[in-house]
C-alpha positions in Angstrom: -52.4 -168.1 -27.2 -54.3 -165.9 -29.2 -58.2 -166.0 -29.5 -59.9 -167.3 -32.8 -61.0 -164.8 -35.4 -64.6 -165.2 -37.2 -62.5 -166.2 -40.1 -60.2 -169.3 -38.4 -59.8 -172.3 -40.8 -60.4 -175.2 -38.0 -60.8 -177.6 -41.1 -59.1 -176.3 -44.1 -56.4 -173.8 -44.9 -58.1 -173.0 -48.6 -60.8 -170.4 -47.3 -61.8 -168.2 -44.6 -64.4 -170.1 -42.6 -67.4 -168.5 -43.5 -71.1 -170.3 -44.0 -71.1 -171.0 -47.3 -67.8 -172.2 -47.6 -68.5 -175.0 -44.9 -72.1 -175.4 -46.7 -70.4 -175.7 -50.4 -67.4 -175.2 -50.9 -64.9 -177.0 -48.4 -62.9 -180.2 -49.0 -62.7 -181.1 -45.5 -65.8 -181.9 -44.7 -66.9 -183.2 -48.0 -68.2 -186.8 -46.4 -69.9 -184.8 -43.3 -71.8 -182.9 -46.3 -72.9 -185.9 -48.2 -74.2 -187.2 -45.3 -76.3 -184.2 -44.4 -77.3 -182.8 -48.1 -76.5 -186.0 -50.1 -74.3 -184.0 -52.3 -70.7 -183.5 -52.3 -70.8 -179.9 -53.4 -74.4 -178.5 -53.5 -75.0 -174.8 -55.1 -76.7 -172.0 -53.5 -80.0 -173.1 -54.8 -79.9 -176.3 -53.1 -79.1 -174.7 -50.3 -81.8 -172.8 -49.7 -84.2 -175.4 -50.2 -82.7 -177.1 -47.7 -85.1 -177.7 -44.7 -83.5 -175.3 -41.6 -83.3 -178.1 -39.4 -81.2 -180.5 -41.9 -78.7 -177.5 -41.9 -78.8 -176.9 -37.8 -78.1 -180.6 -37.7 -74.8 -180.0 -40.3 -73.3 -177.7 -37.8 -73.9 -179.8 -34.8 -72.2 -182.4 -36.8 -69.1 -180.2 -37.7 -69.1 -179.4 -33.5 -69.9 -175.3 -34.0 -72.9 -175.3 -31.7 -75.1 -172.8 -31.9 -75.9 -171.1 -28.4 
């Protein structure tokens, strides 16, 4: 078994997994993002008005805990 790259695609094949393709740009986690940002694809300027905490909680939802 080999051991996950920075880029793995655990929820699409389109991209590698990188920040801003979770934050914008992915299709599989549309719904989780709507539910965190209220938008289904928000640009970068949305994103960084975000609120840091609103984005921390994003990637608890999505299961990549920060340590």
């Amino acid at each position: 078994m080999r051991q996950a790259s920075c880029s793995n695609r655990r929820f699409c094949e389109m991209e590698p997994e990188t920040p801003e393709h979770l934050l914008i740009y992915c299709t599989a986690v549309c719904r989780r993002r709507i539910k965190a940002f209220g938008l289904r694809f928000p640009n970068r300027d949305h994103i960084t008005l975000l609120a840091p905490n609103s984005i921390l909680d994003f990637i608890n939802v999505l299961g990549l805990y920060l340590l």
